[in-house]
C-alpha positions in Angstrom: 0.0 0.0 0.0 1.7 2.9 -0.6 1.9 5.9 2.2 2.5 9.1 0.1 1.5 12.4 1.1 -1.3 13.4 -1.5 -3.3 16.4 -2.0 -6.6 16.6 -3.8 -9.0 19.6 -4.9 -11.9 19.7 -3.6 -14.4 21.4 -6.2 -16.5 21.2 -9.5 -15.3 25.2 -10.6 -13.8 23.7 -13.7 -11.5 26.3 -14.2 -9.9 26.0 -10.8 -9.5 22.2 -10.8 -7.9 22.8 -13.9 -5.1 25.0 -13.1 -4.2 23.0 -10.3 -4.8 19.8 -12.6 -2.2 21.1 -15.3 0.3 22.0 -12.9 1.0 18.5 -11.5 -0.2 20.2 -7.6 -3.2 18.0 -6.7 -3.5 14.1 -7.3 -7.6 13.9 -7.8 -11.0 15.5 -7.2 -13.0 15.0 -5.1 -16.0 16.5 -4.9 -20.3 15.7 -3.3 -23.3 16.8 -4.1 -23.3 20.3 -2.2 -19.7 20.8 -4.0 -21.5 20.1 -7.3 -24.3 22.4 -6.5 -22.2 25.3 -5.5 -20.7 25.0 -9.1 -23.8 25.1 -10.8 -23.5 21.4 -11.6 -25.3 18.0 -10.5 -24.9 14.2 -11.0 -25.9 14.2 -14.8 -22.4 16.6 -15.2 -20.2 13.8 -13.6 -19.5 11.8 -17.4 -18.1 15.4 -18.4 -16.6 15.9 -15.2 -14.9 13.0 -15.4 -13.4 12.6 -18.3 -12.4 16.2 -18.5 -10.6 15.9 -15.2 -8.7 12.6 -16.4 -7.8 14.1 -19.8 -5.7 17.0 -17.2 -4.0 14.4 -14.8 -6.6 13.3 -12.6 -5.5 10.0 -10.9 -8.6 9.4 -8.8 -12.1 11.6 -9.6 -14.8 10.8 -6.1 -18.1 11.2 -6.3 -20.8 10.6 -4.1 -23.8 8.1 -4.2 -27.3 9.2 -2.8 -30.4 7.2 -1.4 -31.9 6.7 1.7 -31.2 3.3 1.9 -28.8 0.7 0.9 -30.5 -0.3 -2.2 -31.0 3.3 -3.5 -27.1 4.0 -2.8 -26.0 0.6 -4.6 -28.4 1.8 -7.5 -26.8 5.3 -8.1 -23.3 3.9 -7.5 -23.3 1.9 -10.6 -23.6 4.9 -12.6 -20.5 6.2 -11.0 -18.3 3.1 -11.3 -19.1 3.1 -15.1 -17.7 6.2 -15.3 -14.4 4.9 -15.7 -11.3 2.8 -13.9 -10.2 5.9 -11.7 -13.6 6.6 -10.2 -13.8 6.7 -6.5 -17.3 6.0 -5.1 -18.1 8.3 -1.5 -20.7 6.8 0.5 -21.9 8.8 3.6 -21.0 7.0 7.6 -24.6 5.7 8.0 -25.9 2.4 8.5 -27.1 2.0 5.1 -23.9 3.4 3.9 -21.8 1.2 5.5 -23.6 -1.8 3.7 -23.1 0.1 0.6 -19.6 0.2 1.3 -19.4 -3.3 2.5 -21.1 -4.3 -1.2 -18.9 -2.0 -3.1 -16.1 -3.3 -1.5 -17.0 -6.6 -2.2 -17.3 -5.9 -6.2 -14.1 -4.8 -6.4 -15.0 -0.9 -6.2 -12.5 1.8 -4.4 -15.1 3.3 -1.3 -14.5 6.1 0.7 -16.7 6.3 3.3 -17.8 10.2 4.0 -18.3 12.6 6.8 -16.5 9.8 9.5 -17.0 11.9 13.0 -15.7 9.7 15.5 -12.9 6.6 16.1 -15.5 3.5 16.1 -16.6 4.2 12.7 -13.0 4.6 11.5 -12.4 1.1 13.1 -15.4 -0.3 11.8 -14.4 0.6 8.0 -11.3 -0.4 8.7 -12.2 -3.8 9.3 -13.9 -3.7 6.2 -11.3 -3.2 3.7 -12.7 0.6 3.3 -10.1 2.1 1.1 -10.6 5.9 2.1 -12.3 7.6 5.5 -13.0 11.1 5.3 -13.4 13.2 9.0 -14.4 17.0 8.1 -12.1 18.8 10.4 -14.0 22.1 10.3 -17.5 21.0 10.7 -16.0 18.5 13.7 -14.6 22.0 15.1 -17.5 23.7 14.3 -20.2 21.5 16.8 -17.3 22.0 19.1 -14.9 18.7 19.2 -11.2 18.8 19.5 -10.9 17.7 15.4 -7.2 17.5 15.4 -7.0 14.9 18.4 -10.4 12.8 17.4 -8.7 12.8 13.7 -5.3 11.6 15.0 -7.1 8.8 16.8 -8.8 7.8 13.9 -5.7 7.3 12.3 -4.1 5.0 15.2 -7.6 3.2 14.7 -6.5 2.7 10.9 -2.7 2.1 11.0 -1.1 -1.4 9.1 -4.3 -1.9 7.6 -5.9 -0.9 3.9 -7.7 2.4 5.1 -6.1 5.4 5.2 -7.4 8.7 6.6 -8.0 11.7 3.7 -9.1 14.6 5.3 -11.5 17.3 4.6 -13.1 20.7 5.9 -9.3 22.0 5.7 -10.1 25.6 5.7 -5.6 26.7 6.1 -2.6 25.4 5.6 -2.2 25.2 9.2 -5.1 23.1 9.9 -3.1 20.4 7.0 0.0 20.8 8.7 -1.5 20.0 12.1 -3.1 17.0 10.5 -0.1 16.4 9.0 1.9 16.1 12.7 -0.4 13.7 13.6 0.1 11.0 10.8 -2.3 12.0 8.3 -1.1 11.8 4.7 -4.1 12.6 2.2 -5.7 15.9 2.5 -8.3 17.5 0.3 -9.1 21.2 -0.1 -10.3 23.8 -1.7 -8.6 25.6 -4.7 -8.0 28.8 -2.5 -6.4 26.5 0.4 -4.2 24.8 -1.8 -2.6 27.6 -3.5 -2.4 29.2 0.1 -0.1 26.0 1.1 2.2 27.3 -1.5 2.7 30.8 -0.2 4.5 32.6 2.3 5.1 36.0 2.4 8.9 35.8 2.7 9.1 33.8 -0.5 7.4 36.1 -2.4 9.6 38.9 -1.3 12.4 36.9 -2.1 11.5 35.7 -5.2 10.9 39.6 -5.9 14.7 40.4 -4.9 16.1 38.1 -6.6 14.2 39.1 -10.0 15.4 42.8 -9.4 19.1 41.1 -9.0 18.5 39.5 -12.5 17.1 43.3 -13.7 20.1 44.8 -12.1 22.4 42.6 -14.5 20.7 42.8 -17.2 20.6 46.9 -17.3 24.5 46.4 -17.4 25.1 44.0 -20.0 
């Protein structure tokens, strides 16, 4: 299983996946079905979604089954997996979806199990061969638990086995870093929070002296 530190975009804004697509900076989308409604988008979109997002790079594209039960979520999942070999199916931490996950996982699919909220459930999909767990850091901090500490439990729970933690509701680069110092590896963002990871204030003003060093010698040549 390979333990690699991975990031991945979370959003349907086409031209913002994009960029970070082309650039090599994120490893996948992922995306649900409020992500797809803030970009104007919905399940019919996911064919063009996903083949436009593998054509830039895309190594894994999620997206997420709905239903109310386990049957409806099996149903709308099969759309998804014929979508294409890199497809990642998200199916919420419910009862139902935890059957759906346990079916999925059963035909061969690649699950994450979504919105994960507390240690048992990261054991339980754990010891069903789940391949992803996603806690939402944010909305953990927003109903007022420690997200950081429940999160770096959850990945004790997961440890030597096939899961791995790839966290969400990362709203600054020092909520991933703080993640990161507690073992998690995959994170997922938004466009704005990945391009903050890559800058610092100091960099840029170095950058900028060194291209007025290069100016400098170039005005004497």
């Amino acid at each position: 299983m390979s333990r690699d530190r991975r990031f991945y975009v979370d959003s349907a804004q086409v031209a913002d996946v994009s960029e970070l697509l082309r650039d090599g900076l994120v490893h996948g989308v992922t995306t649900n079905p409020t992500i797809l409604e803030r970009a104007q988008r919905s399940a019919a979109d996911s064919p063009e979604l996903y083949a436009r997002w593998v054509a830039e790079g895309a190594q894994e594209v999620f997206f997420q089954a709905w239903g109310e039960n386990t049957r409806a979520l099996l149903r709308n999942a099969e759309g998804i997996l014929a979508l294409g070999s890199k497809v990642v199916v998200k199916v919420p931490a419910t009862r139902a979806g935890f059957a759906a996950a346990v079916a999925l996982h059963g035909e061969g699919a690649t699950v994450l199990l979504t919105a994960v909220h507390s240690p048992s459930q990261a054991l339980m999909a754990a010891s069903l061969g789940v391949r992803y767990i996603a806690p939402y850091l944010g909305r953990m901090q927003d109903s007022g638990l420690d997200g950081v500490a429940e999160i770096a439990t959850m990945t004790t729970m997961v440890a030597d086995t096939a899961t791995d933690v790839l966290a969400a509701s990362l709203r600054s680069p020092d909520a991933i870093v703080a993640l990161a110092e507690v073992g998690v590896r995959y994170f997922t963002a938004a466009p704005a929070v990945i391009l903050a990871v890559l800058q610092h204030d100091v960099s840029d003003r170095s950058s900028a002296e060194f291209e007025a060093a290069v100016a400098r010698g170039a005005a004497r040549i």
